[in-house]
N, C-alpha and C positions, 0 to 999 in steps of 0.2 A: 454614570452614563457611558462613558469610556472603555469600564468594564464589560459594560452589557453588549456595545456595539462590535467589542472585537470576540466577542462568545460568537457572532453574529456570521462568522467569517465562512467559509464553507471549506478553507485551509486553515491551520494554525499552525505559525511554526515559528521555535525557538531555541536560544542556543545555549546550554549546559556543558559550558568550558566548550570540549572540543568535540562535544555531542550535537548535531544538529536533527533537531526534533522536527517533523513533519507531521503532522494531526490531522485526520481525515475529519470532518468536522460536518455530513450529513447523516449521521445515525437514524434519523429520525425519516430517514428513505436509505437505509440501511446499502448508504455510501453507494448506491448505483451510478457507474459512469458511463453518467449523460456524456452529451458533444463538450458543454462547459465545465463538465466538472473534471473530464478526463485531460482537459488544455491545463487546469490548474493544479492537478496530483502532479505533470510533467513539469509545470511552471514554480513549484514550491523543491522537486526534489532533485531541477537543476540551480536552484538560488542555493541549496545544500552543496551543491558540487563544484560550482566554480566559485564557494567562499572558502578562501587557503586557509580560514583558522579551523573548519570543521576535518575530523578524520575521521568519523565516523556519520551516517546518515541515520537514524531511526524514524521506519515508519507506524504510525501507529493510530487507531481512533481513538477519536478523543476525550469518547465517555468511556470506551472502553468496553462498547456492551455488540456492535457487528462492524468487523473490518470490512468486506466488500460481499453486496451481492452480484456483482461482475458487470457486465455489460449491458447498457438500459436495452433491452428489445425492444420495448413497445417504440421507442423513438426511429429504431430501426425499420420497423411496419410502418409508422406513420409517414415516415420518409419513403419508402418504396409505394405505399398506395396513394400519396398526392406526387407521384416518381419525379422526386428531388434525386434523382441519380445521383449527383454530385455532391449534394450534402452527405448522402448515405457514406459514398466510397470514402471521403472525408473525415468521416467520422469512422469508421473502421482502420482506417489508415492510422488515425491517431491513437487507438486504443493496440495495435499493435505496435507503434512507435515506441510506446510506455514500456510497455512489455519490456522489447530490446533492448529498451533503454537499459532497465532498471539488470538484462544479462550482460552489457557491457560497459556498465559504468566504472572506473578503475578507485572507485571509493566501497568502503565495504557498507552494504545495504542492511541493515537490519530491522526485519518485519516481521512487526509482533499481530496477530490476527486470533481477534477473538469474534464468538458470536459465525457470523453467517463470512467464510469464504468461498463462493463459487464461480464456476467460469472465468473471465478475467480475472477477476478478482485471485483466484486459487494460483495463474499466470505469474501474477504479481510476488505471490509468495512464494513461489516456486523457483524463481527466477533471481530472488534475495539472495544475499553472501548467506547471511544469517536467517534460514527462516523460523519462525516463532511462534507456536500453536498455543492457545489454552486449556483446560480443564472444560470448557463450557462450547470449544469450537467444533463445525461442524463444516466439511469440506466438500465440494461435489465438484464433477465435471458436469453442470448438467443441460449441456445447452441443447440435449435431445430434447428435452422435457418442452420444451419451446419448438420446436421444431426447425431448430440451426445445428449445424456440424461443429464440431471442436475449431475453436479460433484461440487467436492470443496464446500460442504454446501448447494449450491441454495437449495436442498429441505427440507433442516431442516428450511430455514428460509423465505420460502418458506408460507409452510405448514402455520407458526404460524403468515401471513396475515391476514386480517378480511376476512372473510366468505371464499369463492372460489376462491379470485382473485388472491393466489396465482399460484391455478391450470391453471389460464387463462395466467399468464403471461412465466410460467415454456411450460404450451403447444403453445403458439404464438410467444412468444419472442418478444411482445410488448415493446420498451423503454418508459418511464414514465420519467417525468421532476422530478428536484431534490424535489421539495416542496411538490410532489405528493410521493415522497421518505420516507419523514418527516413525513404527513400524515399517511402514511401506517407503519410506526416504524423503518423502514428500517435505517433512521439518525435521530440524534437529534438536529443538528444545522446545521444554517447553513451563511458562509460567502460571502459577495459582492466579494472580493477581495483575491484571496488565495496567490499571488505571495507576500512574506513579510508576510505571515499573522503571521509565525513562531513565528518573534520580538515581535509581540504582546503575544502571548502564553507565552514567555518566562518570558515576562517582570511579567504576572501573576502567576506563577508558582514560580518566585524569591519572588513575594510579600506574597506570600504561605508559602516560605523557608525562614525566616528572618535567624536562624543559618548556613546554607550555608554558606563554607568559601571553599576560595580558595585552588587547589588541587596543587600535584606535576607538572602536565600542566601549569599550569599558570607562576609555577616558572622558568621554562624552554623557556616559551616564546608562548606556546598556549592557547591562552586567552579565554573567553567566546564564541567569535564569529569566532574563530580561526576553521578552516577544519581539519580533522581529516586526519593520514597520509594516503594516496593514493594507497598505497599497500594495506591496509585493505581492498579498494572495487574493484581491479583491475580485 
């Protein structure tokens, strides 16, 4: 039951030695952030940064099958036509806080994004130490397509595409395949297989840390591979 309730989580996040794993965990609304769910990507991937046994952050979904399709719209319209003014601005403010965040955070970020990255969501990967495409991703700026202007980063990073093509992709909201991502600087690597890829990050990162020694967690009974408590990302 235990099992089941923490699948349930709409964060998951665990720690692999000195890897700290962060799990986008709404695939199944292909990780849109809403107002609540954009509080908890920032709430999971500062519990990653100010615990001193992590040095490394990995962000990643947690089937593995769409890292973000960026910023909820429709919550946005709903907010402007019952004009919750303050909700809206609220909510924009936090999804560009994420953003910033995730460009100055002094821990190296690494986001691995398969499946659907767009608009924030693309922000987010953009803005990683390490960003991380797959075989299966597909990238867009597309927040024409909706009828909003580039928010959350698209046009700072945008702009710094070769020649024009960022202007073409910010005004068409063409998706571009993940290699095509690589190519243009967008990411710098990329994997087959992101579900598990964690384990492997980790196991590199420990070969990194040879003094790495065990914390107060472990003596307690939360080991490397051990979930971090459940309340943290409720």
């Amino acid at each position: 039951m235990e099992a089941k309730r923490q699948k349930m989580y709409d964060i998951q996040g665990s720690l692999l030695g000195a890897l700290g794993v962060v799990r986008l965990n709404r695939e199944h609304k292909s990780n849109l952030l809403t107002p609540g769910f954009t509080k908890q990507v920032a709430r999971g991937v500062e519990t990653m940064y100010v615990d001193h046994s992590v040095s490394v952050i990995y962000l990643g979904a947690a089937e593995g099958q769409h890292f973000s399709s960026g910023t909820d719209f429709r919550t946005m319209l709903r907010y402007k036509a019952e004009q919750q003014h303050e909700k809206l601005a609220d909510f924009m403010a936090d999804v560009f806080k994420l953003q910033a965040s995730f460009a100055k955070i002094n821990k190296p970020i690494m986001t691995v994004a398969p499946g659907h990255c767009f608009n924030s969501g693309l922000g987010l990967l953009a803005a990683s130490g390490y960003p991380t495409i797959c075989y299966n991703t597909r990238v867009a700026f597309n927040e024409c397509t909706f009828g909003f202007t580039p928010h959350a980063g698209s046009t700072y990073y945008a702009q710094r595409l070769p020649g024009d093509f960022g202007t073409f992709l910010v005004l068409t909201g063409t998706p571009i395949s993940g290699m095509d991502a690589i190519r243009l600087g967008l990411a710098d690597a990329l994997v087959e297989q992101p579900k598990g890829y964690e384990e492997e990050v980790a196991t590199i990162v420990r070969a990194m840390e040879p003094w790495a020694v065990p914390d107060a967690r472990t003596e307690h009974g939360l080991g490397p591979s051990a979930r971090l408590n459940g309340e943290i990302y409720d």
